[in-house]
N, C-alpha and C positions, 0 to 999 in steps of 0.2 A: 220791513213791510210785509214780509211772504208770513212770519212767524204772528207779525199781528191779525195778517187774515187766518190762521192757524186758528190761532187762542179765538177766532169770532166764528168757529166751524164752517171758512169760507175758502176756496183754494181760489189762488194768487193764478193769474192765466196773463203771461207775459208773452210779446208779439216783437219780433226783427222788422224791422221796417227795411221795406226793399227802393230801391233807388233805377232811375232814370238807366237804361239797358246800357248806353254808353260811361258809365259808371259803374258797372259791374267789376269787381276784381278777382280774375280768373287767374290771369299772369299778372302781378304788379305792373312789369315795365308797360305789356301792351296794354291794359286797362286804362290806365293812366296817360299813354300817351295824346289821348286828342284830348284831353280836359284841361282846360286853361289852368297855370301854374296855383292859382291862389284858391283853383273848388279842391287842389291836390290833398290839401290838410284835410279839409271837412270829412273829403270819401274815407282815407283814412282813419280819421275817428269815427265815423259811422262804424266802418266795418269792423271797428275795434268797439264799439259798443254795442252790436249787435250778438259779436261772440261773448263777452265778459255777461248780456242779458241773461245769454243761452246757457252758460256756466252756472252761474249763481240757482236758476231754475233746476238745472239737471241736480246739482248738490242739494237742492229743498225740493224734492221730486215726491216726497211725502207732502208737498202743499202747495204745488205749483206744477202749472202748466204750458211749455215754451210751446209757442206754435212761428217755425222758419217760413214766414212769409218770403224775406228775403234770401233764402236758399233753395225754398221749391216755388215759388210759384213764378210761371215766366209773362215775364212783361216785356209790353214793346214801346217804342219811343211815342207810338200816339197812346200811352197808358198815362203818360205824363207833361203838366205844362212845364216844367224843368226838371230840375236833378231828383227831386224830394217829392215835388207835388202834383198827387193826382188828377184826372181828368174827370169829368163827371163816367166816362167809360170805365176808366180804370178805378172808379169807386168802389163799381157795381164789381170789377172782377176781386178787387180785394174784398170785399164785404163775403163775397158769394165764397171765397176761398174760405175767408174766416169762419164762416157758416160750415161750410163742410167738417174744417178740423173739428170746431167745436160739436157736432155729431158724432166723432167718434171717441169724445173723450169718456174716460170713465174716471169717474171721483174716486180715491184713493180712501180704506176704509180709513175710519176714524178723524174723517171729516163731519 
């Protein structure tokens, strides 16, 4: 995907999706402990798809650009109507985040 926005002079801008504060994984055992046994997996591969997003990007960094929602920007439980899904509030604070990064990006020559 990142090499076909390449070959269309267009850089690939990929985004971690951040999750519900009580789902945060700082220390596995205590992140995980008040989150009922079956959200266990999901958080899991979230946060295992959020890193392998972040790699892939960093490795095609000549045509892509990661922006860690979900490692800097901080969210609170009224950000979210559950684990995943934003709030009409917490739209605005993601949108306004994304907004920012994407002000300081600089396109990579040879785009």
């Amino acid at each position: 995907m990142i090499d076909f926005h390449k070959a269309n002079g267009e850089l690939a801008i990929l985004v971690s999706q951040p999750t519900h504060p009580r789902a945060r994984q700082h220390d596995i055992d205590d992140a995980l402990s008040p989150v009922p046994a079956d959200m266990r997996s999901w958080i899991l591969a979230l946060a295992a798809m959020n890193a392998a997003t972040e790699q892939v990007c960093r490795e095609r960094s000549y045509a892509c650009y990661f922006i860690d929602v979900a490692g800097k920007l901080p969210v609170e439980t009224s950000d979210f109507y559950d684990l995943a899904h934003t709030t009409p509030s917490g739209s605005r604070k993601l949108g306004r985040f994304i907004s920012r990064q994407l002000q300081t990006l600089t396109v990579p020559s040879g785009l």
